[in-house]
N, C-alpha and C positions, 0 to 999 in steps of 0.2 A: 628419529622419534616420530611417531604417529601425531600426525594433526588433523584439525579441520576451521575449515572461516565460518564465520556468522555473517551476512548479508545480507541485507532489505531491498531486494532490487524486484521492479515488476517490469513481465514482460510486454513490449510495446507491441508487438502483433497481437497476444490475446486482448491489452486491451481495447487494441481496434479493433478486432472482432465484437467487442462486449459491445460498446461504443456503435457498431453497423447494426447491432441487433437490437438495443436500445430505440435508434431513430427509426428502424423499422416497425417497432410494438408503436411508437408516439403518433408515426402517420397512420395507421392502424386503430387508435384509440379512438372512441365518440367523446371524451370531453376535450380533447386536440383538434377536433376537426374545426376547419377553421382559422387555427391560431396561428403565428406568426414566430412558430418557435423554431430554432437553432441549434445546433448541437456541435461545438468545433472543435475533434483534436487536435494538438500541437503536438508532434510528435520529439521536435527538434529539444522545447522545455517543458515539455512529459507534463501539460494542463489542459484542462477540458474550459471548455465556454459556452454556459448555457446563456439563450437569449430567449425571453418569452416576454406574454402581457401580465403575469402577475403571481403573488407570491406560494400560492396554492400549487400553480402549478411547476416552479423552481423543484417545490418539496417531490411531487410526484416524478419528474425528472430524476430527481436525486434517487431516490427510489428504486426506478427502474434500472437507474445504474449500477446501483447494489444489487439489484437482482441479480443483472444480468451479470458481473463480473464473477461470483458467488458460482453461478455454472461454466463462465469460463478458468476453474477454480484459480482466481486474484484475491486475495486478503482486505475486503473493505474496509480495514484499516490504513491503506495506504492510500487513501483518498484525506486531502486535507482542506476540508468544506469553507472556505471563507465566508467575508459579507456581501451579503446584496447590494450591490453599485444602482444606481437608475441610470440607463442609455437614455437615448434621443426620445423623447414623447415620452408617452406612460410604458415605454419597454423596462423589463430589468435584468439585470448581467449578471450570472456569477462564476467565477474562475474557479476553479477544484483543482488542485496542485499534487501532482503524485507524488508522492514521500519515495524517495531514493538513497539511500545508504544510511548508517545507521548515525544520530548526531553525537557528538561527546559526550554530552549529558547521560545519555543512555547507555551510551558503552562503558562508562566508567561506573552507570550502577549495577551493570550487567557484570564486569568483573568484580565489585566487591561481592555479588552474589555470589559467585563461583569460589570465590578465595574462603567464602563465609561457609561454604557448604560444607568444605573439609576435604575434598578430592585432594589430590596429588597430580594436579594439574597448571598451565603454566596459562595467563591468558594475558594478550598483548594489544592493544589498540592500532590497526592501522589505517589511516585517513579513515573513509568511512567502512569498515568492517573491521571484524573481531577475529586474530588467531587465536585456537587453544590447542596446545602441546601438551603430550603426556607420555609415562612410559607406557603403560597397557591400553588399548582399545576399549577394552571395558569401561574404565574411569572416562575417555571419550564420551561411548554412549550413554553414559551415566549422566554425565553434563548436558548432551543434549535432550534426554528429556525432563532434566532439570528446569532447564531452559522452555522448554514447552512447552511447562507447568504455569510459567511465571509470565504476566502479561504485562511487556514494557512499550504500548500502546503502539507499535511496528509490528509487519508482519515479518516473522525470521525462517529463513531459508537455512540452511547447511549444507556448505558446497565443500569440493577439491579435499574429501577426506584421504588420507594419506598413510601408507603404515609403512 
């Protein structure tokens, strides 16, 4: 039977790419110069660590990250923006956590959509991604831009289609 997975996963090269192009616009910028900012991948727990002197320029950080991942085409949805910590003296910290696979929550509102829509299609939650089985390929692609209509605040991929 033809399938395919639903997946939220971002790739860790493009976003060090984003990330090297990012810190190079910051050292580059006139309201940067000067400043005492930071910019740390974690590759291992897929989070970013911005460090500056103040809240203004956090946002513009954030910012340029969306820019920049937007041309390395990354989904700015899968950035997940926390709260402003304060470091050591008048610094402040913020962690951005990449969203990686899809949570229950979502998967389970994702298949009542799919069962809701009326396809003749079969859809199964596993750990964090989604199979959907069907007889014809059609009803497939039918679901996936179903799916690509509907914005379940994750970026969705569609891998390992199968017939």
């Amino acid at each position: 039977m033809p399938s395919f997975d639903v997946v939220s996963k971002s790739d860790a090269q493009l976003l060090d790419n984003a990330i090297n192009t990012a810190k190079k616009e910051i050292v580059n910028r006139y309201d940067f110069h000067g400043s005492k900012t930071e910019i740390e991948f974690d590759k291992k727990e897929m989070k970013i660590t911005i460090t500056t002197e103040n809240d203004m320029r956090v946002k513009a950080i954030g910012d340029i990250l969306i820019a920049r991942s937007l041309k390395q085409h990354i989904d700015p949805r899968c950035f997940d923006f926390g709260k402003d910590q304060y470091a050591s003296g008048n610094m402040l910290r913020k962690e951005i956590k990449i969203k990686q696979g899809i949570d229950r929550d979502t998967a389970k509102k994702m298949v009542k959509d799919i069962k809701d829509n009326g396809l003749k299609v079969q859809a199964s939650i596993m750990d964090d991604q989604l199979r959907v089985t069907g007889k014809k390929i059609d009803d497939l692609q039918s679901v996936i831009s179903f799916l690509k209509l509907k914005d379940y605040s994750v970026p969705l991929d569609f891998v390992n289609m199968k017939s």
